[in-house]
C-alpha positions, -999 to 999 in steps of 0.1 A, spaced: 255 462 -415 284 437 -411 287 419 -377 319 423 -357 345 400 -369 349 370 -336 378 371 -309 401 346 -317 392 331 -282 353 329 -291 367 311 -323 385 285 -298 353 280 -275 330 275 -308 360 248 -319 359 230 -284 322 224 -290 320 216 -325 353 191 -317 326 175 -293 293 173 -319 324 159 -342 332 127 -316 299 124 -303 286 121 -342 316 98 -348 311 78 -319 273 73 -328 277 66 -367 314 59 -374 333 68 -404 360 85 -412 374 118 -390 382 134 -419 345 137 -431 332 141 -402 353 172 -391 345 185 -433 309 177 -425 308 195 -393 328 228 -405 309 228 -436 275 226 -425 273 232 -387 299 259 -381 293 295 -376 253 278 -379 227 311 -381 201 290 -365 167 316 -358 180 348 -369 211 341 -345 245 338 -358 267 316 -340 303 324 -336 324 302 -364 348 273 -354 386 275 -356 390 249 -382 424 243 -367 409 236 -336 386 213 -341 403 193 -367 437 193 -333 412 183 -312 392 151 -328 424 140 -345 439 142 -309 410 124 -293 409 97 -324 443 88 -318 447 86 -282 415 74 -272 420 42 -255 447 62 -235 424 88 -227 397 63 -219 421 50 -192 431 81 -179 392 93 -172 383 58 -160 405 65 -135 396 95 -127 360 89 -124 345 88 -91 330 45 -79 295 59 -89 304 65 -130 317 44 -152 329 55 -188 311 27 -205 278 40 -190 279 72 -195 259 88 -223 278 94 -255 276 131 -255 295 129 -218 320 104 -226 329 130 -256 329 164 -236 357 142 -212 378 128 -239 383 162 -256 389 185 -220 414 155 -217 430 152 -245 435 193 -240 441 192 -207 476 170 -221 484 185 -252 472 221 -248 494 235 -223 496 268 -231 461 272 -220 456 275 -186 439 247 -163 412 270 -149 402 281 -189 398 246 -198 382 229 -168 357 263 -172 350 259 -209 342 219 -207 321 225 -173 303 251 -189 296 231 -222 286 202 -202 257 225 -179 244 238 -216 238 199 -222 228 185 -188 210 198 -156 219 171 -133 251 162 -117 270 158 -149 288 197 -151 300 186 -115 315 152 -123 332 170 -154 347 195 -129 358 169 -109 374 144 -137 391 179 -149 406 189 -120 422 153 -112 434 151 -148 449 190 -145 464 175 -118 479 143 -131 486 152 -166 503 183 -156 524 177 -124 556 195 -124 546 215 -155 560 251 -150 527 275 -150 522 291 -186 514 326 -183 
């Protein structure tokens, strides 16, 4: 029996979290985006991990996202720096973190045709499936002010 072909928007959410395993492996290891994002989409997305098939990755997507994030990041570093509360600091946050804020800001810039509450919803809820502390609060919170920096004056996209 053939599974139900995924929603276009599952395809999105799989690519915002396989666009973060692609930065946080780059950020640990290096190399180049290129094989990273061929490594990941080859071998890690749409992943039937215990009998469970995972939704594939928009290729699209997650090669829009890292490229995005790879190019801007000393930009977006800035931005989330200033956006973090006294108590964090970019440089001492654990790689996987400092990846889940670069991407949801690099989107929360360049993808404005989805809206601020989708995006500050699908990095929040990625960062709670990774840590049970404070962390899916601070990403809320670093979001929210960059929603509200990055997009002042934007008209709202339907």
């Amino acid at each position: 029996m053939s599974r139900p072909r995924p929603s276009q928007k599952a395809r999105r959410t799989a690519a915002r979290l396989g666009a973060v395993q692609t930065l946080y492996g780059l950020e640990l290891t290096g190399g180049g985006v290129d094989a990273a994002i061929g490594e990941f989409l080859a071998h890690h997305s749409g992943l039937d991990l215990d009998g469970e098939a995972f939704v594939p990755a928009d290729p699209a997507t997650v090669s829009r996202i890292v490229h995005g994030v790879q190019e801007q990041r000393a930009a977006l570093d800035e931005l989330i720096s200033d956006a973090l509360d006294e108590q964090w600091a970019l440089d001492r946050l654990e790689p996987l973190l400092r990846s889940i804020l670069r991407a949801g800001a690099w989107e929360a810039g360049a993808t404005l045709s989805v809206p601020a509450p989708v995006l500050i919803a699908e990095y929040v809820h990625m960062a709670g499936a990774f840590f049970g502390g404070r962390e899916p609060g601070m990403v809320n919170a670093v979001m929210d002010k960059l929603m509200k920096r990055l997009r002042a004056g934007l008209p709202v996209v339907p």
